[in-house]
N, C-alpha and C positions, 0 to 999 in steps of 0.2 A: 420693495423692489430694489436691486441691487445691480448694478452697471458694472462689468470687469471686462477688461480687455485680455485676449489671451494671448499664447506667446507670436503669434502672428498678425497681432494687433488688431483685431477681429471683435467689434463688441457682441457682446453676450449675458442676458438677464437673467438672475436669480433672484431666491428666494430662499429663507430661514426655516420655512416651512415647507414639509412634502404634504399637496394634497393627492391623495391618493382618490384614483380612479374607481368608484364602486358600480360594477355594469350588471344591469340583470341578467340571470340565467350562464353567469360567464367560466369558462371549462377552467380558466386558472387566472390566481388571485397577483394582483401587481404586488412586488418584494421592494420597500424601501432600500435596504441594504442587502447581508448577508442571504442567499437563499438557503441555508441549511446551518444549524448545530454548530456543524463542523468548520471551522474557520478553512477557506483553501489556503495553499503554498502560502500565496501574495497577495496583496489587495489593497485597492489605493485609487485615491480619485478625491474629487470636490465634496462628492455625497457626506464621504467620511469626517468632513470638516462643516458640516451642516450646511452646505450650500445646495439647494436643490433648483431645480425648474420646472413652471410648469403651467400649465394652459393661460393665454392670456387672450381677451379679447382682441379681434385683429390680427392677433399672432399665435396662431395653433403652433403648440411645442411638437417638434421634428423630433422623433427618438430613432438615432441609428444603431443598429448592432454589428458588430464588427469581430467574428468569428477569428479567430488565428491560431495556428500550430507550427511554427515553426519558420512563418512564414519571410522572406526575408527581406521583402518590400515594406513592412508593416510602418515606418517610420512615413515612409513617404502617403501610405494611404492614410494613416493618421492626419497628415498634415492635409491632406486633400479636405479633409473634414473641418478642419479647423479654418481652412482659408474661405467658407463657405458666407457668402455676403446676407446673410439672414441672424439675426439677434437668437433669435429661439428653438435654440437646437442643441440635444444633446448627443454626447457618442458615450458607447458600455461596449467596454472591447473584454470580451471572453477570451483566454488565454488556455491550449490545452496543456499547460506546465511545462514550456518551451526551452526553460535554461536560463544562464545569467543573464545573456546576450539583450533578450526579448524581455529580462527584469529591469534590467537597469534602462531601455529606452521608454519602459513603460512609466518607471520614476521618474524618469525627465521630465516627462507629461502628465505630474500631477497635479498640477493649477489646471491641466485644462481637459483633461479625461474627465466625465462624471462618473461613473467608477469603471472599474475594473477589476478582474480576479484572473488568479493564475491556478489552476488547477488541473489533474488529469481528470476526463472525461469519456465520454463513450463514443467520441466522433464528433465530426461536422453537425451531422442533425442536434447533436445533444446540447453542442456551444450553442445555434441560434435558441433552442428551449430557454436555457438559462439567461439568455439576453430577454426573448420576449416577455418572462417574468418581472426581471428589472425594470423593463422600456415603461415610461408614462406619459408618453406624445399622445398626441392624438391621432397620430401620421406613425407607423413602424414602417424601417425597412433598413437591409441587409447591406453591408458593403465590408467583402469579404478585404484581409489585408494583404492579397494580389491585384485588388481592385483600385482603380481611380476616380475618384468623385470630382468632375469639373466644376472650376469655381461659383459657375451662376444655376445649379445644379436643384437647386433648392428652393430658388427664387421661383424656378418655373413650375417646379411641382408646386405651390404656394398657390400660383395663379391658377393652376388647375383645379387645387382643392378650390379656391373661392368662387370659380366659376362653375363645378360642379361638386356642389354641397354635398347633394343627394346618394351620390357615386359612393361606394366600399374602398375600391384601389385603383391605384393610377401605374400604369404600364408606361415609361419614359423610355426613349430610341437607347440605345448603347451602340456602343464600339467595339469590336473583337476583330482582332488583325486584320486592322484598318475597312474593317467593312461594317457598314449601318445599318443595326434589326431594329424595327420597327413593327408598328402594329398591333394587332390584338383581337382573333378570331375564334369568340370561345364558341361558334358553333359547331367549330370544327374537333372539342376536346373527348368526341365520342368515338373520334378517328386515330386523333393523333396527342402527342403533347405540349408541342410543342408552340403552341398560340400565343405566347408572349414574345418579346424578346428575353427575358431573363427575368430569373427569379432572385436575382441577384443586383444592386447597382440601381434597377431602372425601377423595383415594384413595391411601391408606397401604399402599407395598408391600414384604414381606420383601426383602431387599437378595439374599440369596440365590438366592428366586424372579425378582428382577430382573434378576441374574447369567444366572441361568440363559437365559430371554427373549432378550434382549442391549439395543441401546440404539434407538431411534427410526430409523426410514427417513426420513432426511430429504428424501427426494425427491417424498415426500407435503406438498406446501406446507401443503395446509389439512387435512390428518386423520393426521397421523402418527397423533395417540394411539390414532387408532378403529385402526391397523392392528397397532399394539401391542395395545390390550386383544383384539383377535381373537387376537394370538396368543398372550395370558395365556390365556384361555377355550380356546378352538378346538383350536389347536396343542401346546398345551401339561397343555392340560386341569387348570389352576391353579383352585383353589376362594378362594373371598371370601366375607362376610359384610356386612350392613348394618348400620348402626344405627338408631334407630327417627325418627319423624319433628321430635321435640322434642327430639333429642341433636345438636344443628346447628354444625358443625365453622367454618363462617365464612359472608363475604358474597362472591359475586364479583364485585360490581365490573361494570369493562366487559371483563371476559374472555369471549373464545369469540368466538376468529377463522374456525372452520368456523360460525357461525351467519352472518357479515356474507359469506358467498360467494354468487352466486346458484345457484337450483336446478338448472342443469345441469350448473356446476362441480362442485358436491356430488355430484350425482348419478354421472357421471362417474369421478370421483375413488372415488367408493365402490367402483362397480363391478372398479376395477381395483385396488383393497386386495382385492378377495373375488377375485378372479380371480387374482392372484400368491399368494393364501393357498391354491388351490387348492380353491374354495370350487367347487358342481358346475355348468355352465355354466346349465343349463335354471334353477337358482335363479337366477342371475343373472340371465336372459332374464325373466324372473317378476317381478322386485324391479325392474326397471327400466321394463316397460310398464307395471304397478301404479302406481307412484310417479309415472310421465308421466299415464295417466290422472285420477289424483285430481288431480293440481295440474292438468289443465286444468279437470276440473268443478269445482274450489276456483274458480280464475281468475274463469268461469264465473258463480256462483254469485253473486261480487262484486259484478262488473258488472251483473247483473241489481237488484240490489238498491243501489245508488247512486243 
């Protein structure tokens, strides 16, 4: 076991040795390094210099993924990660071939990245894919680089895991223009989707249960996640917990690219996540004149009052 401080004076434990996670019946295999043949643009990090981390008694390894294209925060969500008061945590920041800008802050951080790649891809869904492959926590979760990870962020999901072993994923409060989601109603995900605060920043999932799952349908442009957490919940009947409303994992930023779609893209798009989930057709028929109706008396309602 090996003790290094990072550039934010931060300690943090490795190891010369990757053990790799082998889970029964799992949809996709954890990647040491490279995921393909093909070398991307850029690539760089701890891994590459044989420094790895990874489960230790006491201390379940934290793997975060950290999505980017272009993003122009990404130095400071980096850092958000890094100032994180927990020894056993890694970050894998996927890069969709951003430019110099986003190469050379990535190189500044490679003592304390465990890796990283710069490449083009297929989109948002397809960066977290190649993260989940990488990730070997026991704990996954997303913190996109418009996001902010508050410093004691980790510490609380920590306590959560040790107080609820048994649990799949932890839903932690966040922040979005200054206002605080909390919660976690999955009875409600036959209605609606919206039963977490985010699938983003706050939603910490056993790597195992994630194995299990498998990895994002990218053909969902704007809701892969809602057709993943359907099928943590639904399909898979995976149990989660919350945390309370003043235990608040970060900020996010300008994340939540299904919110900037309009309502009938949404709409749409939902209907045929529940429909390939095998969700019953008359709910579906129900959830889609419902939804049509209130947005026109919303519409409605406007207009009058302008």
């Amino acid at each position: 076991m090996i003790k290094i401080k990072n550039k934010l004076g931060k300690t943090r434990i490795y190891s010369r040795k990757f053990i790799q996670k082998i889970i029964p019946e799992e949809k996709f295999i954890t990647s040491k390094l490279k995921l393909k043949k093909k070398r991307p643009v850029a690539f760089g990090g701890l891994r590459f210099k044989n420094l790895f981390k990874n489960s230790i008694k006491k201390k379940p390894l934290i793997s975060i993924v950290m999505p980017n294209f272009k993003g122009l925060s990404i130095e400071k969500a980096i850092k958000s990660i890094l100032k994180q008061n927990y020894e056993n945590l890694e970050l894998i920041v996927i890069d969709g071939n951003s430019g110099e800008d986003t190469l050379k802050i990535l190189k500044s951080y490679n003592k304390d990245i465990d890796i990283w790649i710069s490449e083009k891809d297929k989109g948002m869904w397809d960066a977290w894919n190649k993260g989940f492959k990488l990730a070997n926590g026991d704990y996954v979760g997303i913190v996109d680089s418009s996001n902010i990870l508050y410093p004691n962020a980790i510490k609380i999901l920590i306590r959560y895991i040790n107080k609820f072993p048994s649990h799949d994923f932890i839903c932690g409060a966040v922040k979005k223009d200054n206002k605080i989601y909390a919660g976690f109603r999955p009875n409600d995900i036959k209605k609606q989707f919206n039963i977490i605060p985010s699938s983003i920043v706050g939603f910490y999932i056993k790597l195992e249960s994630l194995k299990k799952v498998g990895l994002l349908n990218i053909k969902y442009k704007y809701s892969s996640d809602y057709d993943f957490l359907y099928r943590v919940i639904v399909k898979n009947r995976m149990r989660g917990v919350h945390t309370k409303a003043h235990e608040i994992f970060g900020d996010l930023g300008d994340s939540g690219i299904s919110s900037k779609s309009n309502f009938l893209i949404k709409i749409i798009n939902e209907i045929k996540i529940r429909f390939n989930n095998g969700q019953n057709i008359f709910e579906l028929i129900y959830i889609f004149l419902g939804r049509s109706i209130m947005k026109i008396f919303r519409n409605a309602f406007v207009k009058k009052n302008l």
